[in-house]
C-alpha positions as CSV (number, residue, x, y, z in Angstrom):
1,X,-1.7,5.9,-13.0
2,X,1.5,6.8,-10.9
3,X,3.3,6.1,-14.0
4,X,1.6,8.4,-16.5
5,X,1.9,11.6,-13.5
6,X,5.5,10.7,-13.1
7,X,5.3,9.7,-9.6
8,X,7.9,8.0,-8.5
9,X,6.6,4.8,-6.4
10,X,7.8,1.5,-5.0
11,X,5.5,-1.6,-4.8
12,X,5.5,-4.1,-2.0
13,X,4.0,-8.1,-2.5
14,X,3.3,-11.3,-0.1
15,X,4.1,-13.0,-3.5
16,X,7.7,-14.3,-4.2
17,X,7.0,-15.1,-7.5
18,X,5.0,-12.5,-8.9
19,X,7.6,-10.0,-7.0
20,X,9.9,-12.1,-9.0
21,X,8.6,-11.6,-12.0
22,X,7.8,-7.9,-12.0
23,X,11.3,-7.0,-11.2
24,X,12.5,-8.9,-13.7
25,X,10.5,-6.4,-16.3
26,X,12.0,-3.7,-14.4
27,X,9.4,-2.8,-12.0
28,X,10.0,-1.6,-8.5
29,X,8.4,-4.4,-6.7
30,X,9.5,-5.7,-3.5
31,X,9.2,-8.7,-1.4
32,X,8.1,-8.1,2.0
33,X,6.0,-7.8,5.0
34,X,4.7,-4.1,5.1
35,X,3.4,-4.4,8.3
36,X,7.1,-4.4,9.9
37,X,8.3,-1.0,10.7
38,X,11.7,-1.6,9.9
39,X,10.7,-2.8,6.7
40,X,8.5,0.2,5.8
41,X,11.8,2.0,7.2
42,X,14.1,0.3,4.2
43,X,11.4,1.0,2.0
44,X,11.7,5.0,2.5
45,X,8.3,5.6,4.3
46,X,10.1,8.3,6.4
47,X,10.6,10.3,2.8
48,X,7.0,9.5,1.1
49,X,4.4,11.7,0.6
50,X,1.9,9.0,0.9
51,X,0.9,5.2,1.3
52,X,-1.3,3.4,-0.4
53,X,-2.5,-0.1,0.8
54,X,-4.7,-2.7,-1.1
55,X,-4.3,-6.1,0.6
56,X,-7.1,-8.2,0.2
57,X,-6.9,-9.1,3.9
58,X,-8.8,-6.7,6.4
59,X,-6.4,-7.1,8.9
60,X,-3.1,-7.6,7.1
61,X,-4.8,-3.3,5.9
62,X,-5.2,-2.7,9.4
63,X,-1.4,-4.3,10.7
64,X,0.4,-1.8,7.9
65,X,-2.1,1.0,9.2
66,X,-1.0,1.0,12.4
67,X,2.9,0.3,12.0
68,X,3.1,3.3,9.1
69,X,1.0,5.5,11.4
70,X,3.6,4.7,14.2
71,X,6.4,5.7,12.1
72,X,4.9,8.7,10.1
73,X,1.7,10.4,12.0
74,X,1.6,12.8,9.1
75,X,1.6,10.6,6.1
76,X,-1.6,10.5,4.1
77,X,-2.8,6.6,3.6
78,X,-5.3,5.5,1.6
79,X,-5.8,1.9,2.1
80,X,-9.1,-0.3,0.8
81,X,-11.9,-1.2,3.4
82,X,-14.1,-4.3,2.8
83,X,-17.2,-2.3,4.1
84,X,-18.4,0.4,6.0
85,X,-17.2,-1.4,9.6
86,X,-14.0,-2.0,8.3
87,X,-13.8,1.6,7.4
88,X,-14.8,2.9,10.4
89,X,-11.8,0.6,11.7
90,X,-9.1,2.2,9.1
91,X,-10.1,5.6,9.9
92,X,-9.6,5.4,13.6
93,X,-6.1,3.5,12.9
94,X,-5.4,6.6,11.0
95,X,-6.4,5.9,7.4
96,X,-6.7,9.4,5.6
97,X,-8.7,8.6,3.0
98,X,-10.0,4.9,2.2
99,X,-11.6,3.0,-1.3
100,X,-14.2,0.4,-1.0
101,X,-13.0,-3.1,-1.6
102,X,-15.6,-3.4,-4.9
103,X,-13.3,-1.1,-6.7
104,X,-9.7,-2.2,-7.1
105,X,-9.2,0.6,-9.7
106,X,-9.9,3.1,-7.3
107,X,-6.8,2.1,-4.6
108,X,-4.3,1.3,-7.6
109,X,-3.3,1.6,-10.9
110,X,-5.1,0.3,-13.8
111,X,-2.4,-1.3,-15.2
112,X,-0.5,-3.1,-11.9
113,X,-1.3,-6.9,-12.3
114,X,0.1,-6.4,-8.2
115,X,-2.8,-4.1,-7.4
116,X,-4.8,-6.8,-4.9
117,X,-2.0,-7.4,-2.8
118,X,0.0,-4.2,-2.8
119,X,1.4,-1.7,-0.8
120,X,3.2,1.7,-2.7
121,X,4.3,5.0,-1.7
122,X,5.6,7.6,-4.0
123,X,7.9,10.4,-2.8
């Protein structure tokens, strides 16, 4: 979907081997732990207009929540809650806008095989 608007975006995975094998077809996914701030520094959070987070993992959501808030209060982040609790939870870490955990399609592209376990930002 970022693709077809022309939105430039980056793509961060927990997997070495899928990361691996998506750059290898010329995408621009990363290896890494988004919920380090210097990481989401290298990555160019300071210059994005927006985060999106899908990790399956409420917690691992809530981690890069709070560390991209930290750096960048004014960032919108959309990131996916596992229920209406969870929600509740993103939204006082700062979450902008969140997706229910049901729908994949509606926190990332339809065509990303990295949308469970992603984290992208376009600028």
């Amino acid at each position: 979907m970022l693709e077809a608007h022309r939105i430039r975006f980056i793509a961060v995975d927990v997997d070495p081997n899928l990361t691996a094998r998506e750059r290898k077809a010329g995408k621009p996914v990363y290896y890494g732990d988004a919920s380090r701030e210097d990481f989401l520094r290298r990555c160019g959070l300071e210059t994005a207009r927006a985060l999106v987070i899908t990790l399956d993992k409420p917690s691992a959501n809530e981690q890069v929540v709070a560390a991209a808030r930290r750096l960048r209060p004014d960032v919108t982040i959309i990131a996916r809650a596992r229920d209406a609790v969870h929600a509740r939870t993103l939204y006082q870490l700062g979450v902008t806008t969140r997706c229910r955990r049901r729908s994949k399609r509606a926190c990332s592209s339809p065509r990303r095989r990295w949308s469970t376990s992603a984290c992208r930002w376009g600028w």
